[in-house]
N, CA, C and O atoms as a printed pandas DataFrame, in Angstrom:
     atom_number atom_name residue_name chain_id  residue_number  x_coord  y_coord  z_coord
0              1         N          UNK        A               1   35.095    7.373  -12.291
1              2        CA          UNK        A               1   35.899    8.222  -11.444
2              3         C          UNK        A               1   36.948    8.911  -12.312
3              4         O          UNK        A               1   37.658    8.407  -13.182
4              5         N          UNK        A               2   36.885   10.300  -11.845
5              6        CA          UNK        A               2   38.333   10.976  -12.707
6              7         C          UNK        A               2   38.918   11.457  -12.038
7              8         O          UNK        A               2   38.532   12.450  -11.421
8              9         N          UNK        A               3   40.486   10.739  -11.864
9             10        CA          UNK        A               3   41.407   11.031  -11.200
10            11         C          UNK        A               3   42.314   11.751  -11.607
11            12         O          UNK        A               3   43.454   11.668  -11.149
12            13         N          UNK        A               4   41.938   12.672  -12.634
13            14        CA          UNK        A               4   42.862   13.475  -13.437
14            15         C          UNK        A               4   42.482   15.094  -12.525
15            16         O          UNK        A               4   41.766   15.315  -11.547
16            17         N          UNK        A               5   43.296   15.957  -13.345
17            18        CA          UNK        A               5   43.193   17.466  -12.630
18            19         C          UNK        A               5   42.363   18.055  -13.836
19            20         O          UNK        A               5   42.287   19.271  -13.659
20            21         N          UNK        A               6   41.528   17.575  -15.316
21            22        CA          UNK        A               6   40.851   18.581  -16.076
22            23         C          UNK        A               6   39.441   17.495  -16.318
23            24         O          UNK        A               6   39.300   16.274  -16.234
24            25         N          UNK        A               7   38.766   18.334  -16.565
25            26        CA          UNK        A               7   37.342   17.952  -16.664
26            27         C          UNK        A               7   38.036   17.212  -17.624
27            28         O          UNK        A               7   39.142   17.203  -18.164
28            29         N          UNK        A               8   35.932   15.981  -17.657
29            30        CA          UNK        A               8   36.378   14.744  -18.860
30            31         C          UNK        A               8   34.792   14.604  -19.658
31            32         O          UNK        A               8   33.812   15.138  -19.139
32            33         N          UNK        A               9   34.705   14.008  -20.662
33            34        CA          UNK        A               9   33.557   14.018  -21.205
34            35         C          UNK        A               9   33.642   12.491  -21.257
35            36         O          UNK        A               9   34.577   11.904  -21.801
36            37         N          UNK        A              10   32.631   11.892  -20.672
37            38        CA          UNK        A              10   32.675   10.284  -21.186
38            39         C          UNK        A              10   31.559   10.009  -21.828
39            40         O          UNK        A              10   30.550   10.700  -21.967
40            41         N          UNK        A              11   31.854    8.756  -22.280
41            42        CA          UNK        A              11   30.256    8.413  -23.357
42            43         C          UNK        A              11   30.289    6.364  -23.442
43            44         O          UNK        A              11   30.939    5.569  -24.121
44            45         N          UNK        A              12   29.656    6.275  -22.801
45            46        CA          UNK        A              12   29.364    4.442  -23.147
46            47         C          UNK        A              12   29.256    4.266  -24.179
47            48         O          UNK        A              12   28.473    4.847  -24.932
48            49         N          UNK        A              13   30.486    2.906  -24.617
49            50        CA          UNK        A              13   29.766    2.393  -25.787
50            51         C          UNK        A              13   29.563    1.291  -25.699
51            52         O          UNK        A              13   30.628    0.694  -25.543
52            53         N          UNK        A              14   28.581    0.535  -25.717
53            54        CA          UNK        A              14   28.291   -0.775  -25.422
54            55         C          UNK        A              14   28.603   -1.338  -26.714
55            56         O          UNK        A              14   28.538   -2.541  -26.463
56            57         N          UNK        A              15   28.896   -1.238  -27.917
57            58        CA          UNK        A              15   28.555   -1.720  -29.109
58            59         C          UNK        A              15   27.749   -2.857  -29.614
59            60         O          UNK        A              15   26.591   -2.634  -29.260
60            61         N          UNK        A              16   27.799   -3.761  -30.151
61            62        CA          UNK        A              16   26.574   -3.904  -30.418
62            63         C          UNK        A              16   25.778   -4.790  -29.549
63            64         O          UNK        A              16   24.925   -5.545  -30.017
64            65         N          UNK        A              17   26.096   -4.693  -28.032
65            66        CA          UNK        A              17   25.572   -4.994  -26.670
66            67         C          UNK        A              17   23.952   -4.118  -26.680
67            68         O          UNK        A              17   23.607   -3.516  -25.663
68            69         N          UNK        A              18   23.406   -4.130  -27.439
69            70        CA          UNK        A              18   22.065   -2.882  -27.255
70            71         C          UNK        A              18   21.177   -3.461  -25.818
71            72         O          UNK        A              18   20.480   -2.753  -25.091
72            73         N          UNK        A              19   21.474   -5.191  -25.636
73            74        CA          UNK        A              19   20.206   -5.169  -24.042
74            75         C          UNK        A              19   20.962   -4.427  -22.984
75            76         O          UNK        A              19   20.254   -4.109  -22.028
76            77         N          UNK        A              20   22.274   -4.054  -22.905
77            78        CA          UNK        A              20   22.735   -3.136  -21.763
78            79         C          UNK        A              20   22.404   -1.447  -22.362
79            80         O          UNK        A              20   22.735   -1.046  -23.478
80            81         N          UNK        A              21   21.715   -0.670  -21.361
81            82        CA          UNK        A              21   21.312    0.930  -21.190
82            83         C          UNK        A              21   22.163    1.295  -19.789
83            84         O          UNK        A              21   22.291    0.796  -18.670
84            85         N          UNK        A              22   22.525    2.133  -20.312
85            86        CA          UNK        A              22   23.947    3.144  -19.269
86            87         C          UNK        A              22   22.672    4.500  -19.016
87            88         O          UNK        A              22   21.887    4.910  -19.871
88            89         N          UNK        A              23   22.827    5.064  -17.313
89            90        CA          UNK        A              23   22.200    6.021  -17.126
90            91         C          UNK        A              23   23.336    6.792  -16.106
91            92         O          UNK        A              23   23.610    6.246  -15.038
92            93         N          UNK        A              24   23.937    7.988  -16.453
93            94        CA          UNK        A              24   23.953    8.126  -17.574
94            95         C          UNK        A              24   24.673    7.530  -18.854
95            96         O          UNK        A              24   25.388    6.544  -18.675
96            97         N          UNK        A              25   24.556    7.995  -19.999
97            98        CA          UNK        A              25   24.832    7.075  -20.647
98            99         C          UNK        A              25   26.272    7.989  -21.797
99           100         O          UNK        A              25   27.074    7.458  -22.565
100          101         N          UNK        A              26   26.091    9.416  -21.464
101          102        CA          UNK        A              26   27.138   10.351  -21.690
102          103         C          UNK        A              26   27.029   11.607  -20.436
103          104         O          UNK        A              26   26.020   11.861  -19.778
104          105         N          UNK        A              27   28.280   12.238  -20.343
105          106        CA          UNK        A              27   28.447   13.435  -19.524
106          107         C          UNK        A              27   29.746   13.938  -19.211
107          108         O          UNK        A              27   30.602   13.107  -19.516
108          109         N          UNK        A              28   30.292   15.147  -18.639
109          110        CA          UNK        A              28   30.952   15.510  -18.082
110          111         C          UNK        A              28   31.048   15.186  -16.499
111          112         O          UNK        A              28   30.128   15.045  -15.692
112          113         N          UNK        A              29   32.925   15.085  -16.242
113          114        CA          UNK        A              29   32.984   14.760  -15.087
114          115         C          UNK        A              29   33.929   15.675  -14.651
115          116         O          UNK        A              29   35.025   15.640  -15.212
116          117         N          UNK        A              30   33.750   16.458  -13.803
117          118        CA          UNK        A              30   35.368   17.623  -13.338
118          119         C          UNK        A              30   36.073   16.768  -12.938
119          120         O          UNK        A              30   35.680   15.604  -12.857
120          121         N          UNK        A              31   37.771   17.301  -12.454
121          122        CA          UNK        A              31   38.627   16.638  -12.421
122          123         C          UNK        A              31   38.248   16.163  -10.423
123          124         O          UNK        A              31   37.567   16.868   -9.678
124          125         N          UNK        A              32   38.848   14.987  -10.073
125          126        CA          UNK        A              32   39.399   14.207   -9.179
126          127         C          UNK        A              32   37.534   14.184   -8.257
127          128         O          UNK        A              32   37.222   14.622   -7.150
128          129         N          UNK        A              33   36.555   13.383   -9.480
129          130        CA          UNK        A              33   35.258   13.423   -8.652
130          131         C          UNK        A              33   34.727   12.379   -9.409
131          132         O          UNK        A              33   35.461   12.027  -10.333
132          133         N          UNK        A              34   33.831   11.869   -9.313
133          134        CA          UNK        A              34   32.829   10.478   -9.778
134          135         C          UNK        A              34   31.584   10.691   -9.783
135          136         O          UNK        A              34   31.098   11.454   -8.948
136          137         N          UNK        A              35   30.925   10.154  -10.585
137          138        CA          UNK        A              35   29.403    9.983  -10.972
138          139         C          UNK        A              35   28.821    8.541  -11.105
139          140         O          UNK        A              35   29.025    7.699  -11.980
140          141         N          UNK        A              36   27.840    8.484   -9.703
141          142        CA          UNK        A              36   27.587    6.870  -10.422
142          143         C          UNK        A              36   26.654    6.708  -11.008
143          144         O          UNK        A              36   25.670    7.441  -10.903
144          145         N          UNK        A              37   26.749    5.400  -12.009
145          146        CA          UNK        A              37   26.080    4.992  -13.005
146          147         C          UNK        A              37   25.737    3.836  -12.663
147          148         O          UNK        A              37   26.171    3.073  -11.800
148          149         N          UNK        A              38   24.311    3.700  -13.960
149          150        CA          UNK        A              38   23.319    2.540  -13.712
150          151         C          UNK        A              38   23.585    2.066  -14.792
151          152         O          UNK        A              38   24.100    2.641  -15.751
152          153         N          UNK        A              39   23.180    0.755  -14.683
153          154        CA          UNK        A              39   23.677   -0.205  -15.309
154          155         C          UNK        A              39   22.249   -1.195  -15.921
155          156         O          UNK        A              39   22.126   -2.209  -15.234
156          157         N          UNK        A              40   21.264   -1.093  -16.967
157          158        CA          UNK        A              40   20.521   -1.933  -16.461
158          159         C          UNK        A              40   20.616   -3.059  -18.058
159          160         O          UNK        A              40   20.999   -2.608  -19.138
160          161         N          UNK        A              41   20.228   -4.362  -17.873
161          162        CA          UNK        A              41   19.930   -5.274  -18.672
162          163         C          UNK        A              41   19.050   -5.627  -18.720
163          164         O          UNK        A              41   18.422   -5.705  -17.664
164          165         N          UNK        A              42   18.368   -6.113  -20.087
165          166        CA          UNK        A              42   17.139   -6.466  -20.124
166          167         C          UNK        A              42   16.715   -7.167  -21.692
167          168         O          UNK        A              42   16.626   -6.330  -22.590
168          169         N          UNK        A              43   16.472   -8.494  -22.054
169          170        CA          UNK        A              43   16.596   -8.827  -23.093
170          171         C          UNK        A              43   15.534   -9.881  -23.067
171          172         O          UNK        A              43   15.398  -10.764  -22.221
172          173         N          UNK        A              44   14.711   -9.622  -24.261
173          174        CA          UNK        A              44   13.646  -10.777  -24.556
174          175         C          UNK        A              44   13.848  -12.375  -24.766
175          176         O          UNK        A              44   12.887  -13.039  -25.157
176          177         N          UNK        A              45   14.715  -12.799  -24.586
177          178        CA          UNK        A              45   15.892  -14.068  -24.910
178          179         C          UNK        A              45   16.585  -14.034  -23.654
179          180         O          UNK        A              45   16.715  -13.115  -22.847
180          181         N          UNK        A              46   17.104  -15.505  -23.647
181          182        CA          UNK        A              46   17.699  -16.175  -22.777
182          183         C          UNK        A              46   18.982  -15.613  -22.894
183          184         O          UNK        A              46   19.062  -16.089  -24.026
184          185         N          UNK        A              47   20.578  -14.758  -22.698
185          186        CA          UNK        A              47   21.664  -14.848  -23.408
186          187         C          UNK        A              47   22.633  -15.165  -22.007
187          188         O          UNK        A              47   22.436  -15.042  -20.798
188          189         N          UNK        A              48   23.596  -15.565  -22.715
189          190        CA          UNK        A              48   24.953  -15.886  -21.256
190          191         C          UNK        A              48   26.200  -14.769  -22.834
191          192         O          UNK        A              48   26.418  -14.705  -24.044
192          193         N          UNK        A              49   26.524  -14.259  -21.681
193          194        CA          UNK        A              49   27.633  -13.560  -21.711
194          195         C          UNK        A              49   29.215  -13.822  -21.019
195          196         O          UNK        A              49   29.214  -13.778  -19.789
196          197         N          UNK        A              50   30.170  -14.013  -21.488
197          198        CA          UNK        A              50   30.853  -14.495  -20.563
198          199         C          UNK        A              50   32.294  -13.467  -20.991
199          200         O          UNK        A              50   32.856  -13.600  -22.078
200          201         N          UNK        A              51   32.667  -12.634  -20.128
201          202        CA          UNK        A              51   34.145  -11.749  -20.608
202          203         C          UNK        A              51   33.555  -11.087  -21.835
203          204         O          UNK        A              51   33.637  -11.580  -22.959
204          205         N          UNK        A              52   32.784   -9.616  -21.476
205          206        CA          UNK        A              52   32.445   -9.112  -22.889
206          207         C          UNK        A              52   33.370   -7.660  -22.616
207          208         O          UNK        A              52   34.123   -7.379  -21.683
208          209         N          UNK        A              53   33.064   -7.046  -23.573
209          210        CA          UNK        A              53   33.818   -5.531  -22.979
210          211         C          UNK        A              53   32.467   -4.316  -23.508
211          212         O          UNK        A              53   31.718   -4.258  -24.483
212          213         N          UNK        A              54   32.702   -3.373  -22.139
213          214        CA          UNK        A              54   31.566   -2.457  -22.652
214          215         C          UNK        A              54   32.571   -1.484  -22.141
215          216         O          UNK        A              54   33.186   -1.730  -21.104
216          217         N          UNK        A              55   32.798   -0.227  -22.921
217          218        CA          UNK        A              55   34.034    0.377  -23.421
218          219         C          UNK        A              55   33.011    2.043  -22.421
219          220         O          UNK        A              55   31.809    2.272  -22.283
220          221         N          UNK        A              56   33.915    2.596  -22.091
221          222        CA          UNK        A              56   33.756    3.953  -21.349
222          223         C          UNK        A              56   35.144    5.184  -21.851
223          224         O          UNK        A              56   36.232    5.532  -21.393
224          225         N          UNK        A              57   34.302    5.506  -23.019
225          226        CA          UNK        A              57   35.037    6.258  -23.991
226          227         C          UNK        A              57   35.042    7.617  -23.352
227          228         O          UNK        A              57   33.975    8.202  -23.162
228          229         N          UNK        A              58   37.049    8.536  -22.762
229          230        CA          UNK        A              58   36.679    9.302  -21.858
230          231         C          UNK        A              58   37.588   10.300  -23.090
231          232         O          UNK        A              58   38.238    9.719  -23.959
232          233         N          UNK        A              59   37.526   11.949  -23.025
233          234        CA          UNK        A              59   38.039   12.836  -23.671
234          235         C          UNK        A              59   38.008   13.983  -22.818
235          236         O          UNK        A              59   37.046   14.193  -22.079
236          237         N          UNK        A              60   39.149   14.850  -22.883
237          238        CA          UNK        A              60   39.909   15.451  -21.922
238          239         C          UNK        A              60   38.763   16.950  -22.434
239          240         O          UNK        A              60   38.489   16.902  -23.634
240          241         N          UNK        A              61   38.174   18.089  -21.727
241          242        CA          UNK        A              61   37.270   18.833  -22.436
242          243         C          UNK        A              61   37.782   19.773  -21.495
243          244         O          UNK        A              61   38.363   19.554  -20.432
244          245         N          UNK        A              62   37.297   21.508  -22.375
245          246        CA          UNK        A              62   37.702   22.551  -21.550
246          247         C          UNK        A              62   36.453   22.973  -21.342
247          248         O          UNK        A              62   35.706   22.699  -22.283
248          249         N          UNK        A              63   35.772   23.745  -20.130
249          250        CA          UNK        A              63   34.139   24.139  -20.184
250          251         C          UNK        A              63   35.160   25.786  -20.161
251          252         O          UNK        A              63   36.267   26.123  -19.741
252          253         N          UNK        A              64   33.741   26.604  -21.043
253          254        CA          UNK        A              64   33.877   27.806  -20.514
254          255         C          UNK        A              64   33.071   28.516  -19.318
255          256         O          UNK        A              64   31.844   28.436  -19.365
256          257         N          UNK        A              65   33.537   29.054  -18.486
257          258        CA          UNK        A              65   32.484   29.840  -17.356
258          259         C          UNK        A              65   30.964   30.070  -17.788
259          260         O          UNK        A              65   30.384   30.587  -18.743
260          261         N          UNK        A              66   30.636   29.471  -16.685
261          262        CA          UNK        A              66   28.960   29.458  -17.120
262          263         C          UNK        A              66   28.258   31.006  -16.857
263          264         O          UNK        A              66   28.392   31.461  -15.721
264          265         N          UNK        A              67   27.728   31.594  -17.580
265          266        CA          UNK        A              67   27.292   32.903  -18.120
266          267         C          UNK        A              67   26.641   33.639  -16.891
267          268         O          UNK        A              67   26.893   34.836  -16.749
268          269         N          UNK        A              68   25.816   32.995  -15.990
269          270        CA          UNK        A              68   24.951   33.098  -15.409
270          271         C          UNK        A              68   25.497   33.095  -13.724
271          272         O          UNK        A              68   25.256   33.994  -12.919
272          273         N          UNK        A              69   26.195   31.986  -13.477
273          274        CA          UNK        A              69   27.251   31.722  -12.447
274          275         C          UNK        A              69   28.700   32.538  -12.462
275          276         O          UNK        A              69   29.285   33.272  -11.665
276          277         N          UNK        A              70   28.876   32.195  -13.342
277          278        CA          UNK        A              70   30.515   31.917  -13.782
278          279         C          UNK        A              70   31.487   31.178  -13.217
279          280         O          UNK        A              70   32.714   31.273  -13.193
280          281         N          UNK        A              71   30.407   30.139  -12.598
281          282        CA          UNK        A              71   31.505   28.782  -12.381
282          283         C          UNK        A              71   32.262   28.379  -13.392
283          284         O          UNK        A              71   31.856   28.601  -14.533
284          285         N          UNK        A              72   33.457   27.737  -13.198
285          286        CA          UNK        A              72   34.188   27.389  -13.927
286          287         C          UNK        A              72   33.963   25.841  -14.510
287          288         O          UNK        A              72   34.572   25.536  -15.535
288          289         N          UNK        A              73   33.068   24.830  -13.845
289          290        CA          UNK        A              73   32.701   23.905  -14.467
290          291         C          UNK        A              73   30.885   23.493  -14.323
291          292         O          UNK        A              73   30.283   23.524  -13.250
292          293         N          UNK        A              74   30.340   23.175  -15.477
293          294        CA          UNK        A              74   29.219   22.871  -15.176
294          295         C          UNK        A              74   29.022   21.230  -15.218
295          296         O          UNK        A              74   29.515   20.504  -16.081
296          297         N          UNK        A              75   28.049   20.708  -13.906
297          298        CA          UNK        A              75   27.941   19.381  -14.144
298          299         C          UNK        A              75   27.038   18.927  -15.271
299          300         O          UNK        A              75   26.011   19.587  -15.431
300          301         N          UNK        A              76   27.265   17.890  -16.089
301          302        CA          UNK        A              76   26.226   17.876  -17.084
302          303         C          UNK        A              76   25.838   16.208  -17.465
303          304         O          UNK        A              76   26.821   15.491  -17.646
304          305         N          UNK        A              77   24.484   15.564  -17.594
305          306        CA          UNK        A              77   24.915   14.033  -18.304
306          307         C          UNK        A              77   23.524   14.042  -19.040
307          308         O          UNK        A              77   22.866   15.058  -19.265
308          309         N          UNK        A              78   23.249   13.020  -19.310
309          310        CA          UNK        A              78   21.902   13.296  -20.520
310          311         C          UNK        A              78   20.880   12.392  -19.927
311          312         O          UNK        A              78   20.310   11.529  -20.593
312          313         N          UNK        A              79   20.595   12.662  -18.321
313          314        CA          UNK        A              79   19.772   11.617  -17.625
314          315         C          UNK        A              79   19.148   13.942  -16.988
315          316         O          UNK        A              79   18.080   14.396  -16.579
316          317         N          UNK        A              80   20.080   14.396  -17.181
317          318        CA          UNK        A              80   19.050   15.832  -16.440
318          319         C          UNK        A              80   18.248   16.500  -17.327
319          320         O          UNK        A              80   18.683   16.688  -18.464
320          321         N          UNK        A              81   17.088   16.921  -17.003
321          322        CA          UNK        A              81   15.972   17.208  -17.209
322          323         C          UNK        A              81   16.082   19.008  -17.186
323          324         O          UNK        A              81   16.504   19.426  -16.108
324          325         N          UNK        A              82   15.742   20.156  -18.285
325          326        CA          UNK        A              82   15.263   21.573  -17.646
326          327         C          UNK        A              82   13.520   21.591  -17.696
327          328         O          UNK        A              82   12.790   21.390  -18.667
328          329         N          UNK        A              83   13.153   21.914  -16.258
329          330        CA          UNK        A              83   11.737   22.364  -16.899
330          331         C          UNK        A              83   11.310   23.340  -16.376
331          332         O          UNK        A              83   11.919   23.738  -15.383
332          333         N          UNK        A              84   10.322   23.959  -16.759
333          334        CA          UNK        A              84    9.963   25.789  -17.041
334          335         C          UNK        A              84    8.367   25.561  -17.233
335          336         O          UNK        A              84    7.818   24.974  -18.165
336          337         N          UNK        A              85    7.734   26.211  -16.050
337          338        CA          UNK        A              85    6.185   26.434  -16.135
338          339         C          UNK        A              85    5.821   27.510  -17.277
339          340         O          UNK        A              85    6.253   28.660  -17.197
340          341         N          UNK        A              86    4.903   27.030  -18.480
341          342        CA          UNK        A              86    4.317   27.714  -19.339
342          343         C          UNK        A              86    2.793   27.985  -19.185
343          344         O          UNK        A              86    1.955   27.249  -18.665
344          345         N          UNK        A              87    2.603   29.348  -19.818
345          346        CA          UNK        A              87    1.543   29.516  -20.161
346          347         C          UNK        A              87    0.217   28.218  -20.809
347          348         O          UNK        A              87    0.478   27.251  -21.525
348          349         N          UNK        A              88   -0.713   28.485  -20.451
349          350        CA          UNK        A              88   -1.722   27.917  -21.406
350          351         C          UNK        A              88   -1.868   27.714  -22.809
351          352         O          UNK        A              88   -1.994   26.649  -23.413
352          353         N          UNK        A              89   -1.815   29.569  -23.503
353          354        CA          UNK        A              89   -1.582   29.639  -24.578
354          355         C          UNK        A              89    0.156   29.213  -25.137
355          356         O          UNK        A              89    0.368   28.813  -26.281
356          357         N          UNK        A              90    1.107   29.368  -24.246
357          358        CA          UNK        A              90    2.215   28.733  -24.739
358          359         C          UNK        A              90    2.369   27.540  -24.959
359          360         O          UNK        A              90    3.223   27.115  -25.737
360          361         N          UNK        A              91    1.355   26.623  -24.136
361          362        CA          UNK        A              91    1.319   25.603  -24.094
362          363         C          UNK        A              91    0.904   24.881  -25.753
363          364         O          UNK        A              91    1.485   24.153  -26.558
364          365         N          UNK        A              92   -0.540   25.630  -25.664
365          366        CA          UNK        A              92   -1.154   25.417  -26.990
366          367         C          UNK        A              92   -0.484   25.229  -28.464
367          368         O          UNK        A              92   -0.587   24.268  -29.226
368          369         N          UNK        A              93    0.542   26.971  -28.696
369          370        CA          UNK        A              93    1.221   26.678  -28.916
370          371         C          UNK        A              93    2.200   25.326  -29.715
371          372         O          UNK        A              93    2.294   24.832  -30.839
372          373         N          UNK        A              94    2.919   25.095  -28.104
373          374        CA          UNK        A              94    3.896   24.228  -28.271
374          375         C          UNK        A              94    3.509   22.475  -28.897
375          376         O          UNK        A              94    4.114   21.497  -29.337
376          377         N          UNK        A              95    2.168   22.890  -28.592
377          378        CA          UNK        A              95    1.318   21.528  -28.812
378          379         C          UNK        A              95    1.182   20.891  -30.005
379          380         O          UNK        A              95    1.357   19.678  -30.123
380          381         N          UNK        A              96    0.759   21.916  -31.270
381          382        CA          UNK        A              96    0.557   21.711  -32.667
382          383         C          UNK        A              96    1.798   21.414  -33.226
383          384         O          UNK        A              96    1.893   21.193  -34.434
């Protein structure tokens, strides 16, 4: 949650926690709004954890107007996807 008035860029760091995956796991958040996140664990071994810290590293960011819109903030995290129907031969292409 960002209860501030300027967009924020956050980024998980689990350090060297690697069986925890954050989805997302970086992104922008505009000011006074929330994004929820997943949380998942998963480890080939038995482990107990007890009071660890997994750190949510946040930095204050300016967006510029988006080109196309010209909204003033774009939502963004690294769980969204662009996709674009191609050609056959573009496909081909893209293939090699």
């Amino acid at each position: 949650m960002n209860n501030g008035d300027r967009a924020v860029k956050f980024r998980w760091n689990q350090g060297d926690k690697d069986e925890f995956k954050f989805y997302p796991s970086v992104g922008h958040l505009k000011g006074h709004s929330s994004k929820q996140i997943k949380v998942v664990f998963k480890s080939g071994k038995t482990v107990k954890y007890d009071k660890i810290d997994l750190v949510c590293e946040t930095f204050c960011i300016d967006q510029k107007p988006d080109p196309e819109t010209g909204a003033k903030y774009r939502d963004w995290d690294d769980t969204m996807k662009t996709m674009r129907m191609v050609r056959p031969s573009e496909y081909r292409k893209i293939m090699k």
